[in-house]
C-alpha positions as CSV (number, residue, x, y, z in Angstrom):
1,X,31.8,-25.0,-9.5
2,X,32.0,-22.5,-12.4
3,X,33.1,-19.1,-11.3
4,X,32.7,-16.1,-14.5
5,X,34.9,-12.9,-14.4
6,X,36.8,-14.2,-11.6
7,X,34.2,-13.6,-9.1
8,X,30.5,-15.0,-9.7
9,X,30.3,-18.4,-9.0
10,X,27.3,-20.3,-10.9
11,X,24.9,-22.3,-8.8
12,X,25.4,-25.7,-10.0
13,X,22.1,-26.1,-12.1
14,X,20.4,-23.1,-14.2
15,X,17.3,-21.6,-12.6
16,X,15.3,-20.4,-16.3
17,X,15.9,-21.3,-19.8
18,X,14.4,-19.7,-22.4
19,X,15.2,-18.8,-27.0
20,X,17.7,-16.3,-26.3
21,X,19.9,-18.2,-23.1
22,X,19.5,-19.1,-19.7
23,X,19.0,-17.7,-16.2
24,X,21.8,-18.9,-13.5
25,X,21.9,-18.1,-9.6
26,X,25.0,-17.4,-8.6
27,X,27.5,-15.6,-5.6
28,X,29.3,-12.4,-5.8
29,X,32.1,-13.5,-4.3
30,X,33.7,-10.1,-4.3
31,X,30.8,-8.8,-2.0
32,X,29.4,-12.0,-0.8
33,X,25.7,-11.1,-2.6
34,X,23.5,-13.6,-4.1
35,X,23.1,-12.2,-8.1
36,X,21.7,-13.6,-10.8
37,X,23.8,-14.1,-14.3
38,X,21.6,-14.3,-17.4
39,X,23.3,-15.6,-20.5
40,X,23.0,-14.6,-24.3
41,X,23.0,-17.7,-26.6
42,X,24.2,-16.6,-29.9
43,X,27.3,-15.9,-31.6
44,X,28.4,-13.0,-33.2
45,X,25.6,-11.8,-35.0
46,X,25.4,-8.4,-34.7
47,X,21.8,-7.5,-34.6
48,X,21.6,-9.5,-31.9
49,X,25.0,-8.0,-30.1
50,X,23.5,-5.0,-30.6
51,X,20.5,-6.1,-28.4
52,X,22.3,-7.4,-25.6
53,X,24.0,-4.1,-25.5
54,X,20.9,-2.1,-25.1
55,X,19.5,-4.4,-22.8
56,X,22.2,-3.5,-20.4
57,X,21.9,0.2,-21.1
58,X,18.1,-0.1,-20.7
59,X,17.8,-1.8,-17.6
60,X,20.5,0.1,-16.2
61,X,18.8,3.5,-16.3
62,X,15.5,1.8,-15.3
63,X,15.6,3.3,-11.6
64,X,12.3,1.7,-10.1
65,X,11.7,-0.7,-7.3
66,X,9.7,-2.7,-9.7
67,X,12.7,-3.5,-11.3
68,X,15.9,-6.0,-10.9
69,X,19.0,-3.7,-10.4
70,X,21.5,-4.4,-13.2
71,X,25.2,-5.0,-11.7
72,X,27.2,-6.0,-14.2
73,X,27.7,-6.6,-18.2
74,X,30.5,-8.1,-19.8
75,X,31.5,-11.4,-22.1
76,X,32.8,-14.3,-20.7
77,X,36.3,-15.0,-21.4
78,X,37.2,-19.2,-21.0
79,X,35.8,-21.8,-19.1
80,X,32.8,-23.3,-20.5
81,X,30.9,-20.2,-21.4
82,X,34.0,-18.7,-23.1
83,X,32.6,-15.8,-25.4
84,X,29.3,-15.3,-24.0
85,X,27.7,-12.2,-23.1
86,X,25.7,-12.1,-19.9
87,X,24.0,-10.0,-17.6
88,X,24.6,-9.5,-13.6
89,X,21.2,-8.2,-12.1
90,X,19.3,-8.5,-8.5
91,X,18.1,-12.0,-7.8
92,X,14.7,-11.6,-7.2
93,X,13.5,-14.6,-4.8
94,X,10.1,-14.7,-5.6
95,X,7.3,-16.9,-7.8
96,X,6.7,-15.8,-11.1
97,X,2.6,-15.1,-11.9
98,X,3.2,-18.3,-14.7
99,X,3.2,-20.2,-11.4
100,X,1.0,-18.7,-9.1
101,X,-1.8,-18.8,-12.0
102,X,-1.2,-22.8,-12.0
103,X,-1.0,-22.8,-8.4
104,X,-4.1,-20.8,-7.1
105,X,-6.1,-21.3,-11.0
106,X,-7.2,-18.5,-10.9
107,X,-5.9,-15.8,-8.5
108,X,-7.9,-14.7,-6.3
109,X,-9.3,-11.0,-7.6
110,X,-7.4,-8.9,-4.8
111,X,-4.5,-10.2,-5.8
112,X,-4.8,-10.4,-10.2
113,X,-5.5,-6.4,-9.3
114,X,-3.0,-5.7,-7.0
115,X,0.2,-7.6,-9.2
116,X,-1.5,-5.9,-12.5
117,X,-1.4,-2.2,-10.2
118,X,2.0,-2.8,-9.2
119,X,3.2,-3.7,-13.2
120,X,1.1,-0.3,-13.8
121,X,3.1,1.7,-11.7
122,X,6.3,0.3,-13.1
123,X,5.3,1.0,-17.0
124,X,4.3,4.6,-16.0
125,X,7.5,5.2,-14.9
126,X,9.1,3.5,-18.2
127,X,6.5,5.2,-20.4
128,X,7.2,8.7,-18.6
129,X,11.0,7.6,-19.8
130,X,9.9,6.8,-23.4
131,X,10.3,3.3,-22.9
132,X,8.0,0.6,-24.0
133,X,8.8,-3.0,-22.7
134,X,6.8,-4.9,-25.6
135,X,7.2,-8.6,-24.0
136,X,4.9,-8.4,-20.6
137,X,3.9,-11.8,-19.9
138,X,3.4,-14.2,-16.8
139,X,6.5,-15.6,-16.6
140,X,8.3,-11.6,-16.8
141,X,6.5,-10.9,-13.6
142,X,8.1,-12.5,-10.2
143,X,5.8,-11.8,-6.8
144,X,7.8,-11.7,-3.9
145,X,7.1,-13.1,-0.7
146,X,6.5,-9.7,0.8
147,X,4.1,-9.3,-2.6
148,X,6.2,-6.9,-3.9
149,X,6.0,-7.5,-8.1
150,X,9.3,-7.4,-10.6
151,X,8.7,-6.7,-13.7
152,X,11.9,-8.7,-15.7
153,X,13.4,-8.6,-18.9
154,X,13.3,-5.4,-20.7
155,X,15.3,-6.7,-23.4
156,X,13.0,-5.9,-25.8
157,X,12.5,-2.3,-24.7
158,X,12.9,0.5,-27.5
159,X,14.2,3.7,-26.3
160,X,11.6,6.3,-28.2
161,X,13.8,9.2,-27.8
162,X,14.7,10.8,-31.0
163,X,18.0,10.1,-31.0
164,X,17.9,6.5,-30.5
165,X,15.5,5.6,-32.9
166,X,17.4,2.8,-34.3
167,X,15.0,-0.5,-34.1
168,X,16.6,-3.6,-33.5
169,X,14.2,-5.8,-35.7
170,X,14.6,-6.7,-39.4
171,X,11.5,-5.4,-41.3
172,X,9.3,-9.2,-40.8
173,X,10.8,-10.1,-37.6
174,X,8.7,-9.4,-35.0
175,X,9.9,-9.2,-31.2
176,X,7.8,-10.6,-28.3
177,X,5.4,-13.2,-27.1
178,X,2.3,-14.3,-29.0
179,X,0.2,-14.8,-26.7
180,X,0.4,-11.2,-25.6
181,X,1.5,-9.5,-28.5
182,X,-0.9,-6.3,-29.4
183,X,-2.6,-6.7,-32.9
184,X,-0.4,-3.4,-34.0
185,X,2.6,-5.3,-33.2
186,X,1.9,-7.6,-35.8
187,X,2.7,-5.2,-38.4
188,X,5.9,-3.9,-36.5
189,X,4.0,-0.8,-34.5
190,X,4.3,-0.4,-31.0
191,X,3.3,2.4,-28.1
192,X,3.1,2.1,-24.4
193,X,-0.7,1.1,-25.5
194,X,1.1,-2.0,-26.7
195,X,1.9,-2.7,-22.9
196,X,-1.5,-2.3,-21.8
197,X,-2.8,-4.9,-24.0
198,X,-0.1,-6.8,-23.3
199,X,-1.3,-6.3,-19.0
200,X,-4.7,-6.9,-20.8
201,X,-4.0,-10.6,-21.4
202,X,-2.1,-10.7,-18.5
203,X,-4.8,-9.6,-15.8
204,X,-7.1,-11.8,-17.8
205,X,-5.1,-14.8,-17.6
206,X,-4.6,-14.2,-14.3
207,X,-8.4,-13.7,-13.1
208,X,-9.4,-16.5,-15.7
209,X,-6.8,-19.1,-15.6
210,X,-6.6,-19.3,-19.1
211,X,-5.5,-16.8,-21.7
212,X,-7.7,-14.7,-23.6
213,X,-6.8,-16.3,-26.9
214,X,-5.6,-19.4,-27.7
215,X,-4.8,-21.3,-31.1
216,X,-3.1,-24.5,-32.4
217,X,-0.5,-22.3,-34.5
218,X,0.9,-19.2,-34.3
219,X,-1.1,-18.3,-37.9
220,X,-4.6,-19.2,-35.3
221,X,-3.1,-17.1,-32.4
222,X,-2.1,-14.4,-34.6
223,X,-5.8,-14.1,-36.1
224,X,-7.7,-14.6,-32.5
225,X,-5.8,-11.3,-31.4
226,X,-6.4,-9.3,-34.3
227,X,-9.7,-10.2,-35.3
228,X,-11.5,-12.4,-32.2
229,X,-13.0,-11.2,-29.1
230,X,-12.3,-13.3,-26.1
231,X,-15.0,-15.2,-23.8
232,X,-16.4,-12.2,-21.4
233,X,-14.7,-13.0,-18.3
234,X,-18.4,-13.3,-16.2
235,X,-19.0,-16.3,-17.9
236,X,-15.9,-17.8,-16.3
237,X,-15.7,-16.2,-13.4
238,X,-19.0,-15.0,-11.9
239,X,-17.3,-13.1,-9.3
240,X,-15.4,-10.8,-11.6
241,X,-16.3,-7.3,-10.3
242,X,-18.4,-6.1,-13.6
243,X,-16.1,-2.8,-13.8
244,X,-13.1,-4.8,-13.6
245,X,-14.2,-7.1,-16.6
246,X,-14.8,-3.9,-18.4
247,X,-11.4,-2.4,-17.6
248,X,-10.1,-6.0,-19.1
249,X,-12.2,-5.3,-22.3
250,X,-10.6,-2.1,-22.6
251,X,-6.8,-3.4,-22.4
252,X,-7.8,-5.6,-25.0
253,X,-9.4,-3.4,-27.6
254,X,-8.3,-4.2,-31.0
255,X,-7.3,-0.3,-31.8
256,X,-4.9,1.2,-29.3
257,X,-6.6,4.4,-28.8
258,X,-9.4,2.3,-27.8
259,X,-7.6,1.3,-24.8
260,X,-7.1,3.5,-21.7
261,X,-4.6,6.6,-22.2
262,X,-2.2,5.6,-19.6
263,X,-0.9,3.4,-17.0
264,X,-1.5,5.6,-14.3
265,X,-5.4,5.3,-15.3
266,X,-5.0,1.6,-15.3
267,X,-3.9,1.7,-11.8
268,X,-6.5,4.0,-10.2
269,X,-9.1,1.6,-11.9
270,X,-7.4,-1.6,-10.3
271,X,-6.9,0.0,-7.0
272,X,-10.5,-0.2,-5.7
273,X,-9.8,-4.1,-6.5
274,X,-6.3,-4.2,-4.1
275,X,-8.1,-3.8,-0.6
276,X,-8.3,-6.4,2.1
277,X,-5.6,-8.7,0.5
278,X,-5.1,-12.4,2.1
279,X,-2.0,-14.8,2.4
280,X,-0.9,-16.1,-0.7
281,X,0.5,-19.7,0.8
282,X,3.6,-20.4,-1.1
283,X,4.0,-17.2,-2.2
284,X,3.6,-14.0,-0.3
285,X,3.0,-14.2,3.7
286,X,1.3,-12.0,5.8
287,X,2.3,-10.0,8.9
288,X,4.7,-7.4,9.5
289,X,7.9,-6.9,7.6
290,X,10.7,-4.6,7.3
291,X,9.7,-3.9,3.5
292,X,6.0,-3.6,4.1
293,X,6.6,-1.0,6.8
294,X,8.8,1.1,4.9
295,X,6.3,1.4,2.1
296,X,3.3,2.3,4.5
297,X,5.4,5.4,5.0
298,X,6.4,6.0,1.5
299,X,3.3,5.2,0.4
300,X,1.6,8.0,2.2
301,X,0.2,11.0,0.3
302,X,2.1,14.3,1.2
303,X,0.2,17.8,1.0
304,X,1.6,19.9,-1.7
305,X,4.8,22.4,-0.5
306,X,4.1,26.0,0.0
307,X,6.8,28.4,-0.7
308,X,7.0,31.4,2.3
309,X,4.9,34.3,1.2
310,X,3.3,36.7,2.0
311,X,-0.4,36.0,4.0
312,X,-3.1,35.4,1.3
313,X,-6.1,37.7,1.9
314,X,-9.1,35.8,3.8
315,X,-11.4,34.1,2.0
316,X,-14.4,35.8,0.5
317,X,-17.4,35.2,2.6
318,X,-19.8,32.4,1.1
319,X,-22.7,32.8,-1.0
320,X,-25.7,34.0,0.9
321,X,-28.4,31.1,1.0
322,X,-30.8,32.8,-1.0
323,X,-28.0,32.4,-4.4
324,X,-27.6,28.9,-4.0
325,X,-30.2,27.2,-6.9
326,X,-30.8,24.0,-8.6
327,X,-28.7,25.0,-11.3
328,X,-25.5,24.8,-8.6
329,X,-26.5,21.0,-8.3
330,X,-26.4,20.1,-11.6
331,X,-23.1,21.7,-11.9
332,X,-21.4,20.5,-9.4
333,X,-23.1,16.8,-10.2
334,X,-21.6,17.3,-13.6
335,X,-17.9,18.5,-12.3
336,X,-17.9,15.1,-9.9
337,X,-18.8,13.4,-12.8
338,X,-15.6,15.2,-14.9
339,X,-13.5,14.6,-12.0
340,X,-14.3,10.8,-11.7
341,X,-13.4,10.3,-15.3
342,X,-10.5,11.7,-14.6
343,X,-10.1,9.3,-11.5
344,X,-9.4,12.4,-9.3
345,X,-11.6,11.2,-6.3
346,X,-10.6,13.1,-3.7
347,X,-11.5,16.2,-5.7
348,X,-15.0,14.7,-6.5
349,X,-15.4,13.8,-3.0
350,X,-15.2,17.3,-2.0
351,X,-17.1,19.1,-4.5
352,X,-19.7,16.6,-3.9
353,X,-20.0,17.0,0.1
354,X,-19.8,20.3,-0.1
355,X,-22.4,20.5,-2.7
356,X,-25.0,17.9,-0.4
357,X,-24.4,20.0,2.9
358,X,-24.9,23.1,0.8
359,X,-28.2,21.7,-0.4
360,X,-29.4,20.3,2.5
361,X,-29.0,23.4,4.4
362,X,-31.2,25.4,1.5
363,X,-33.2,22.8,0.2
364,X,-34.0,20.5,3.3
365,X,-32.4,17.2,3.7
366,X,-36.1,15.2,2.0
367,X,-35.2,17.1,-1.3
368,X,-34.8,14.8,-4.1
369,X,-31.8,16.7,-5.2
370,X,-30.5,16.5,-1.9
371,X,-30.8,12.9,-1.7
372,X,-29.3,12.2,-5.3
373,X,-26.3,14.4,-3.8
374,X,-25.8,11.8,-1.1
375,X,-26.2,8.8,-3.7
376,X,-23.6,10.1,-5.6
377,X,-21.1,10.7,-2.9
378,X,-22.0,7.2,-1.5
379,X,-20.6,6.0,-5.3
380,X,-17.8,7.7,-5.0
381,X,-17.0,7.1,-2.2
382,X,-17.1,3.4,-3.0
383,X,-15.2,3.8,-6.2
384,X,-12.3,5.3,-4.9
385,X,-11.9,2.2,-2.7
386,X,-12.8,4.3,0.8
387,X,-15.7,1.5,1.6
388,X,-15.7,2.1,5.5
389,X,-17.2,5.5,4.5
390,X,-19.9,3.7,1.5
391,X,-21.2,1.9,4.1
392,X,-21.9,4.6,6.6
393,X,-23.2,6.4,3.4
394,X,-25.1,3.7,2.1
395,X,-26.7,2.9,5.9
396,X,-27.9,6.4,6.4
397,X,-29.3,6.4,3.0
398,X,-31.4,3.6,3.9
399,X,-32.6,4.6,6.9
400,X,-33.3,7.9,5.4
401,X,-35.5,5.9,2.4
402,X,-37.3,3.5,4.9
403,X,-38.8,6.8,6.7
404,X,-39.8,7.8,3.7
405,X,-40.6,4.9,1.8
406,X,-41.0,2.1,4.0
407,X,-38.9,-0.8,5.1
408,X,-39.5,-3.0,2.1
409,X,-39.2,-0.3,-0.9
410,X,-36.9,-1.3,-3.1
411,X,-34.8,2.2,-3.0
412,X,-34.0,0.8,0.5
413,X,-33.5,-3.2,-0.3
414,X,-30.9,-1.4,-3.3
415,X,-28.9,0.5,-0.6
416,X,-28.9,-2.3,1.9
417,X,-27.5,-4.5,-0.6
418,X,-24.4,-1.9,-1.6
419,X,-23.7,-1.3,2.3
420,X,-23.8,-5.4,2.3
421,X,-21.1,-5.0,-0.3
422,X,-19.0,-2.3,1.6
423,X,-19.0,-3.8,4.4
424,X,-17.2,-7.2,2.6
425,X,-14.8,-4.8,0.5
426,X,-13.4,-3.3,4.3
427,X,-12.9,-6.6,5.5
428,X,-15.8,-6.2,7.7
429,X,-17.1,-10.0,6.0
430,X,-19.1,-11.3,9.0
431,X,-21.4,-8.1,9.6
432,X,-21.6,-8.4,5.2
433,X,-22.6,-11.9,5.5
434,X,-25.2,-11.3,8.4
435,X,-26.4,-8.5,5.8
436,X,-26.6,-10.6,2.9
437,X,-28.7,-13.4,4.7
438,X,-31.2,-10.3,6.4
439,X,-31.9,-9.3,2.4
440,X,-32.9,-13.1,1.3
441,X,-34.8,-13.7,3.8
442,X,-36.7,-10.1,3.3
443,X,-37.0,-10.1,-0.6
444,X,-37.6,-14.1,0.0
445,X,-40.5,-12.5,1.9
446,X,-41.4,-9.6,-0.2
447,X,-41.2,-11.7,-3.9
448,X,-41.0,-15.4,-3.2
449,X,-38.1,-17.7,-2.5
450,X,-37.8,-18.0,-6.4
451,X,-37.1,-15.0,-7.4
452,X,-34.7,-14.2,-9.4
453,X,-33.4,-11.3,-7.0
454,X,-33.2,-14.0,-4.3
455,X,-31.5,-16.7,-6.0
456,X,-28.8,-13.8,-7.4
457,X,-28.6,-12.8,-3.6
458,X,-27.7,-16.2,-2.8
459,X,-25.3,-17.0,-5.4
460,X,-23.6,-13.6,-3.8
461,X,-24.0,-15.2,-0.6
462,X,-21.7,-18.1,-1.7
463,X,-19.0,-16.1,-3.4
464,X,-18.5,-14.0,-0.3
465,X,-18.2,-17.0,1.9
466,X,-16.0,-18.2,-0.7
467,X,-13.8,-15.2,-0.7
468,X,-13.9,-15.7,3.1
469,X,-12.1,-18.8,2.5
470,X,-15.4,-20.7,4.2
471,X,-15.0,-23.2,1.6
472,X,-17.7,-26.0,3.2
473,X,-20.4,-23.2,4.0
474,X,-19.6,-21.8,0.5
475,X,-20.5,-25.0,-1.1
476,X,-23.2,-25.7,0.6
477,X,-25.0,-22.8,-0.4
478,X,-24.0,-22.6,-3.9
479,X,-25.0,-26.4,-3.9
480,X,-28.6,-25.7,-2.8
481,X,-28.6,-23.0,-5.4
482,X,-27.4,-25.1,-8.0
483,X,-30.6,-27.5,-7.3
484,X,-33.4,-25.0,-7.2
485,X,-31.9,-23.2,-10.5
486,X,-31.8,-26.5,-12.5
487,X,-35.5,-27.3,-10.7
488,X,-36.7,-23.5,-11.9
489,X,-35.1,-23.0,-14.8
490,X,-33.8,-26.7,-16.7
491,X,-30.2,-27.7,-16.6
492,X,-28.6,-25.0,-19.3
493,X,-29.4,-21.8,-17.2
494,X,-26.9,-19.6,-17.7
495,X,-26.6,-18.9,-14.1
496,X,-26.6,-22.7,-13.2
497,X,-23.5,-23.1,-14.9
498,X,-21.7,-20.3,-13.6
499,X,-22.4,-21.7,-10.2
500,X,-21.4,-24.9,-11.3
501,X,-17.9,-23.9,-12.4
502,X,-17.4,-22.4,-9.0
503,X,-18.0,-25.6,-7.4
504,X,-16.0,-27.5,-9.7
505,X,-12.8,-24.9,-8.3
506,X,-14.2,-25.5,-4.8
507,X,-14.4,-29.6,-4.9
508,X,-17.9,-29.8,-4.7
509,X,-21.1,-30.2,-6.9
């Protein structure tokens, strides 16, 4: 056994090799801890010393839960890694997403959201510091079993505080991964919108199974990310969420202030996605744990803290009905709109219920501005991820439109169908299914059995059971879809062969 600095004894075989040196468990004998030793394989070349060294400063004064605690720095003196530098950090027992990609090919979408939302929260934090990590990738990204994401290796972090400006690169070597590398880093410019591309290839690979660009050289790769846009993500997954494919598009936009601003708007767009997650087997188990608890509490929202003073004067009264107009619709439509932009939900929430009760007090609950009040809270409701209270919204909606309208108008087969989808996003998947199988057989009714409404309600049909994990049932229906599709439409349907990939992934077809 090899034993460094008198006290961290090496594991007998490395656990991660990569250019720069290698990865070794290892025991703190001092204070009987597992740790993790990461090497530096070069010699004495300075540029490189002086990268170590900031490593060690970086990750040092990274204080987030997101990432490995640094414990130690120093060079080896004798034994076999005489004169190496190396690291001591947190030994994170995990799976990196490089494996849980080729495990689960793809992940399901829960998950690709929730590990890209935790590496979000992570880079606002280092971005808030002025520091950019500039190597996100798969295998930089461990899951534990709790499903608690690290985000490793900020050795290629630059500091963007004025005073350490110093770059660490010679003026044509570039620092990073191709496959992730932003197009501006090609010509040695970087940002924290560099990281979001980077999460950009990530989250695709990771809802894909594949990475957005690919290349037999680096001079191919290197062109696909600057000038190439990659295969839309519906075409190889169908059940890509379309405003998560468009987030994806977004990360990868060729100019960076094409790409979202920040990483905290990343994250509210992912966490919709991050509801009703499932057992990842191998990786991350579910039930109760020690960790999980604690972050329920942490997690919690707090109201804001109100210094003592003295009592605020009441409230003017409200507006009598008689001011309240068309014109305060529109506005406060518009402000929602502003808010949700802004991904301030709870803000647009209110405004907008206040607005609808407002209106349906003056104008009478039929009101088509009343109504279109409602629609839009149902939205956003459902947008910021409350689905529980989208599908009450949606259902009253509909029963609202059926007196109205009728039973079979399509106002009311539209709001069925997002209640349908509510009702899966809460977890709620058996009363969704029942849903889903109540609108085939009605539109089935209404416009034939080939109708292209009733053979997309189908193909949702099979997703959902797949998402369910109802593998057999899934493939069953998706199989009997696959026929009548080829049978209606010839065998290079577009839809055919999405539905034909997903049975490929389940075993069937």
């Amino acid at each position: 056994m090899t034993t460094i600095a008198g006290r961290y004894a090496l594991d007998p075989v490395h656990i991660g090799k990569g250019g720069m040196g290698e990865v070794w468990g290892a025991t703190d004998t001092r204070l009987r801890r597992r740790v993790a030793v990461k090497f530096v394989r070069f010699g004495d070349e300075p540029e490189l010393v002086r990268r170590f060294v900031r490593e060690s400063q970086l990750t040092a004064r990274m204080g987030h839960p997101g990432v490995p605690v640094l414990h130690d720095a120093d060079k080896v003196a004798g034994g076999p890694f005489d004169g190496r530098l190396y690291l001591v950090m947190e030994l994170v027992d995990g799976v990196n997403v490089d494996d849980l990609v080729a495990e689960h090919d793809p992940l399901p979408v829960g998950w690709a959201a929730a590990i890209a939302a935790q590496v979000c929260a992570v880079l606002s934090y280092a971005h808030a510091k002025s520091f950019i990590h500039r190597d996100l990738k798969p295998s930089n990204l461990m899951v534990d079993k709790d499903g608690a994401v690290k985000v490793l290796d900020f050795g290629l972090a630059v500091a963007l505080d004025a005073d350490e400006r110093s770059r660490l690169t010679s003026t044509d070597q570039l620092l990073g991964t191709l496959a992730y590398m932003a197009p501006e880093q090609f010509r040695g410019q970087y940002s924290p919108a560099s990281d979001l591309y980077a999460l950009g290839c990530v989250l695709y690979q990771m809802l894909s199974g594949r990475s957005p660009f690919q290349g037999p050289d680096h001079v191919s790769l290197m062109h696909a990310h600057i000038y190439e846009k990659p295969e839309p993500l519906g075409r190889l997954r169908p059940d890509v969420p379309a405003d998560l494919e468009a987030l994806v598009q977004r990360l990868l936009a060729k100019a960076p202030e094409s790409r979202p601003a920040s990483a905290d708007e990343v994250f509210d767009a992912l966490h919709p996605h991050t509801a009703g997650l499932r057992e990842l087997p191998g990786a991350v188990r579910a039930g109760r744990s020690a960790l999980r608890m604690y972050a329920d509490i942490a997690g919690r929202p707090l109201a804001a803290y109100d210094a003592p003073v003295a009592s605020p004067p009441p409230e003017a009264p409200p507006p009598p009905s008689d001011s309240f107009s068309l014109g305060d619709v529109a506005r406060a439509r518009r402000r929602a709109e502003r808010l949700m932009r802004e991904s301030r939900f709870d803000e647009a929430v209110r405004t907008l219920s206040r607005t609808s009760a407002r209106a349906e007090s003056v104008l009478g609950d039929a009101h088509p501005e009343a109504v279109a009040l409602r629609m839009d809270l149902a939205d956003v409701l459902f947008k910021a991820g409350d689905y529980p209270a989208s599908a009450s919204a949606y259902h009253a909606l509909a029963q609202d439109a059926a007196g109205r309208d009728g039973q079979d108008s399509e106002t009311v087969l539209g709001l069925r169908l997002k209640e349908a989808n509510s009702r899966a996003l809460a977890g709620e998947i058996d009363r969704a299914l029942a849903q889903i199988k109540d609108l085939i057989g009605d539109e089935a009714r209404l416009f034939g059995k080939d109708d292209d409404r009733v053979l997309e309600l189908r193909r949702q049909q099979g997703l959902l059971l797949h998402g369910a994990g109802r593998t057999t049932a899934a493939v069953t229906v998706l199989e009997d879809l696959a026929s009548d599709l080829e049978r209606l439409h010839g065998p290079d349907h577009r839809m055919l062969a999405a539905v034909r990939d997903v049975l490929v992934r389940l075993g069937g077809g």
